[in-house]
C-alpha positions as CSV (number, residue, x, y, z in Angstrom):
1,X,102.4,111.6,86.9
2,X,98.9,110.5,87.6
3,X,96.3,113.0,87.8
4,X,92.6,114.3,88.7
5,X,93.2,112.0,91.6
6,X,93.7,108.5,89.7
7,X,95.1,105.6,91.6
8,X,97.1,102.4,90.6
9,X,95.9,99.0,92.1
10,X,98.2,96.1,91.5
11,X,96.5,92.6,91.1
12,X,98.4,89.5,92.0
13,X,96.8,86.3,90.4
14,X,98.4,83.6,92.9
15,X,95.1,80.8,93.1
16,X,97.4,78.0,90.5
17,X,99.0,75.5,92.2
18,X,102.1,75.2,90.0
19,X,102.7,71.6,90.3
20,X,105.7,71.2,87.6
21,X,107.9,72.7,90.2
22,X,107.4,69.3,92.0
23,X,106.1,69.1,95.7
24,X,103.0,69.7,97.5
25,X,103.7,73.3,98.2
26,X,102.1,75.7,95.5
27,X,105.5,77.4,93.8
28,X,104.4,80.7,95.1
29,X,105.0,79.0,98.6
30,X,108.5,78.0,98.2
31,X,111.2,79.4,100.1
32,X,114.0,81.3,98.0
33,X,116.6,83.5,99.8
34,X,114.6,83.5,102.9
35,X,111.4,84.1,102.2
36,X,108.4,82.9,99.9
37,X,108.4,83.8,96.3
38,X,105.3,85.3,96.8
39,X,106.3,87.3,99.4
40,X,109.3,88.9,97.5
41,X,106.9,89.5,94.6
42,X,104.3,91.9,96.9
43,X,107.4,93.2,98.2
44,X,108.6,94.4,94.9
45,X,105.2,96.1,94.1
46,X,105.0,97.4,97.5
47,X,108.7,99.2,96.9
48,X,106.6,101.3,94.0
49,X,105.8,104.4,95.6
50,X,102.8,105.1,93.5
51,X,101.2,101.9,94.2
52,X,98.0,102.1,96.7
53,X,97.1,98.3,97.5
54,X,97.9,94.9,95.9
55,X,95.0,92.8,95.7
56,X,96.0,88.9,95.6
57,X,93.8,86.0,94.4
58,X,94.2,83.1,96.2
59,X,92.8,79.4,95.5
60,X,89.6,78.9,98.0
61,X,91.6,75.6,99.2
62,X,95.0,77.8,100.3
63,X,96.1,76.9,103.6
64,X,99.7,79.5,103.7
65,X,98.2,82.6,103.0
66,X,97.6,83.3,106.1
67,X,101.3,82.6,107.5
68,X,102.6,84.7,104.5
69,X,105.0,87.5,105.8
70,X,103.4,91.0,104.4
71,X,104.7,94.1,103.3
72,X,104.8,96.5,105.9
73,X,103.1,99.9,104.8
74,X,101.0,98.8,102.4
75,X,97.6,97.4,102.0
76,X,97.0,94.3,100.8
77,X,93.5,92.4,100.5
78,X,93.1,88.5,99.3
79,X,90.3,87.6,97.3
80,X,88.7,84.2,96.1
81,X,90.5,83.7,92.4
82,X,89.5,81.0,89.7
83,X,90.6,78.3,87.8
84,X,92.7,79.7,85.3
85,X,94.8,83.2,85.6
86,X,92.6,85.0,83.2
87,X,89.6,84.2,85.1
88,X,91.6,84.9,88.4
89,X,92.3,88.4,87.2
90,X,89.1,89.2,86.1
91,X,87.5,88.2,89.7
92,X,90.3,90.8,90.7
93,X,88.8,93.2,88.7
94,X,85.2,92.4,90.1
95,X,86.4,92.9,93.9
96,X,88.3,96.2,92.4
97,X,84.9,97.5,91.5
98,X,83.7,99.0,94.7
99,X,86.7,101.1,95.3
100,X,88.4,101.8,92.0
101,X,87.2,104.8,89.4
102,X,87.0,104.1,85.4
103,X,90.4,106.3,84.7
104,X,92.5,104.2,87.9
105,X,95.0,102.2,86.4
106,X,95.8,98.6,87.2
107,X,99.2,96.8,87.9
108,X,98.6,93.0,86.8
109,X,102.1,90.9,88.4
110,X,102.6,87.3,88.2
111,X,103.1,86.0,91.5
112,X,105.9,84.1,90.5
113,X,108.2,87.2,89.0
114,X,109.9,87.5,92.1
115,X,112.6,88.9,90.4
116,X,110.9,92.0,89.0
117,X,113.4,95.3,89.2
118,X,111.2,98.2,90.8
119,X,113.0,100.2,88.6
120,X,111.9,98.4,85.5
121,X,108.3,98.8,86.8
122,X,108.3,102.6,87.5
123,X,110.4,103.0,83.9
124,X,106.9,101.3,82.8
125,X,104.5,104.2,84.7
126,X,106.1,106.8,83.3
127,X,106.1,105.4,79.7
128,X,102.8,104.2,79.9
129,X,100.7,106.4,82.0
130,X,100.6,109.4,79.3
131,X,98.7,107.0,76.9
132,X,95.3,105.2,76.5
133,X,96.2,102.0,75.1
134,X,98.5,100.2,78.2
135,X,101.7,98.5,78.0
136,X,103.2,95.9,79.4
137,X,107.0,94.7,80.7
138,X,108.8,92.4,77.8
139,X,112.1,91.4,76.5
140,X,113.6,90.8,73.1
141,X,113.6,87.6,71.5
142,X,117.5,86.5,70.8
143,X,116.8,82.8,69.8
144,X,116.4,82.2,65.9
145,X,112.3,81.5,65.8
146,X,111.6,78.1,63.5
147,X,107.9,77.4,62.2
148,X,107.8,73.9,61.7
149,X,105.6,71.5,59.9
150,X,103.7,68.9,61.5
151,X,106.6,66.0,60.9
152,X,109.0,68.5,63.0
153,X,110.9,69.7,59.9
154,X,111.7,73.5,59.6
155,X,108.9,75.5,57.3
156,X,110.1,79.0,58.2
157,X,112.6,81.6,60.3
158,X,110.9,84.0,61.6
159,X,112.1,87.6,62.3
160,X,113.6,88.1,65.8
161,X,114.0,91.8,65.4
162,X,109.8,92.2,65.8
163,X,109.6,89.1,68.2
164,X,109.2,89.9,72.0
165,X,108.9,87.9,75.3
166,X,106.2,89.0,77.2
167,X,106.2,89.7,81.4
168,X,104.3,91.3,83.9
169,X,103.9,93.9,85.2
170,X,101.1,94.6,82.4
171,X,99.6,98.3,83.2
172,X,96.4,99.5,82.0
173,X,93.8,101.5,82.8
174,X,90.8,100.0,85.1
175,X,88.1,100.5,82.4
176,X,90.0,99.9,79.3
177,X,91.0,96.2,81.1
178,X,87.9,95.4,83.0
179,X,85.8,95.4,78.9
180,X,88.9,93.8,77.4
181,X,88.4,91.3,79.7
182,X,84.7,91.1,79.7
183,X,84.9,90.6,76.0
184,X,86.8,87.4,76.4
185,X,84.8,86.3,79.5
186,X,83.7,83.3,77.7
187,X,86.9,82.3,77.0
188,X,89.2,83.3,79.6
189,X,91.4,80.2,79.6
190,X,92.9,80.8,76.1
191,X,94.0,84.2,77.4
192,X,98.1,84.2,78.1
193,X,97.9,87.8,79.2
194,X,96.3,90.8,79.6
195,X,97.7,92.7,77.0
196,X,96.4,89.8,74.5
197,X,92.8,90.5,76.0
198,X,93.3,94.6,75.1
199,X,94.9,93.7,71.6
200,X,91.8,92.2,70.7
201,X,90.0,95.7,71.3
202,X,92.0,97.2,68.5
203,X,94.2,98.6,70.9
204,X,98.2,98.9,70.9
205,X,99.8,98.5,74.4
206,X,103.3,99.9,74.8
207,X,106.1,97.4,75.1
208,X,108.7,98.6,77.6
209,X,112.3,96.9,77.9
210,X,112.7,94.9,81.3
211,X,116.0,94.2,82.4
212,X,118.0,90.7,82.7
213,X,116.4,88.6,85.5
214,X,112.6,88.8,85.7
215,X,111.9,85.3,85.1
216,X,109.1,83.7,85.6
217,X,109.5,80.5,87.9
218,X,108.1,77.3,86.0
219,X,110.5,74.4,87.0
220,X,112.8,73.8,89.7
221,X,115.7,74.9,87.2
222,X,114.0,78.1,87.4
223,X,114.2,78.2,91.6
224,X,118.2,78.1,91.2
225,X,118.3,81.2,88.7
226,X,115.9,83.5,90.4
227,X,118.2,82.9,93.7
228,X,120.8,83.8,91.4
229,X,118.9,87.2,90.5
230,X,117.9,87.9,93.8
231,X,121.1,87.4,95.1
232,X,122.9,89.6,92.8
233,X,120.1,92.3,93.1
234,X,120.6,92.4,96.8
């Protein structure tokens, strides 16, 4: 699949502190099904064969990285991240720099997508890898979409059947991310995702079905249902 020797580095940007969760742990911290939800989310990209290291961006304040559980068989490096995720991933990039080539490709995962089906993310390798532009992991929208006006009322419907949720992984390759991103440098905060940052390039990443379950923990509702997923995936 990949060729002329190319690698694939996965980037984990884990430095926020996810405090709508509620307690003084950082959500990636907290225990689901026996182990951290970071921990399940390296060892989901560590499960992908193709996958040569996971680099992980860490607050400079963290105090449990260093009593994380690892995946065995794979390398994984921690780096300084920043105050937002877009400026976390870029520093990712920057500490990429002295060991990745301009045709590698980069994994970008949320840290708290512990849920993440290693099927779902080799399904996105092999559709995206053949292409220039990237893709990214995403579901269709079901809910009916409302614009609304500023008194709450209903302006418009929008139409689902072009609406998408968007997930992680995002895949692209090393060069084509590390300008999208250094185009928005100045502004790295409004960034949601990485595929936003390429758009912006002219570029058109792939969208690639996931499957039920990769959420993305937010709220302590969300800590039930991922123990739900991970439960029924075991």
């Amino acid at each position: 699949m990949f060729k002329n020797g190319e690698k694939l580095w996965a980037v984990v940007p884990a430095a926020g502190q996810g405090r709508r969760v509620g307690g003084a742990v950082p959500k990636q911290y907290l225990e689901i099904v026996g182990l951290p939800i970071l921990a399940h989310s390296l060892n989901r990209l560590a499960a992908v064969q193709q996958v040569d290291a996971i680099f992980v961006g860490i607050s400079e304040t963290d105090r449990h990285w260093q009593r994380l559980p690892l995946p065995h068989g794979m390398q994984v490096a921690s780096y300084t991240g920043g105050q937002s995720r877009g400026e976390t991933v870029w520093l990712g990039l920057q500490a990429l720099q002295e060991y990745a080539s301009a045709d590698d490709w980069v994994l970008v995962h949320d840290a708290a997508r512990p849920c993440v089906q290693v099927e779902d993310i080799d399904a996105l390798i092999s559709a995206v890898v053949p292409s220039f532009e990237g893709g990214l992991l995403a579901v269709p929208i079901t809910d009916t979409i409302k614009i609304a006006n500023q008194d709450s009322t209903a302006k418009q419907t929008i139409d689902r059947r072009m609406l998408w949720g968007a997930q992680t992984p995002q895949l692209f390759r090393f060069s084509v991310l590390c300008t999208a991103l250094q185009a928005v440098a100045h502004d790295l905060e409004s960034i949601s995702d990485e595929s936003a940052a390429v758009e912006k390039l002219g570029l058109n990443p792939l969208i690639v079905q996931s499957a039920e379950g990769n959420i993305k923990i937010t709220n302590s509702k969300d800590l039930r249902l991922a123990e739900f997923f991970l439960g029924k995936q075991s």
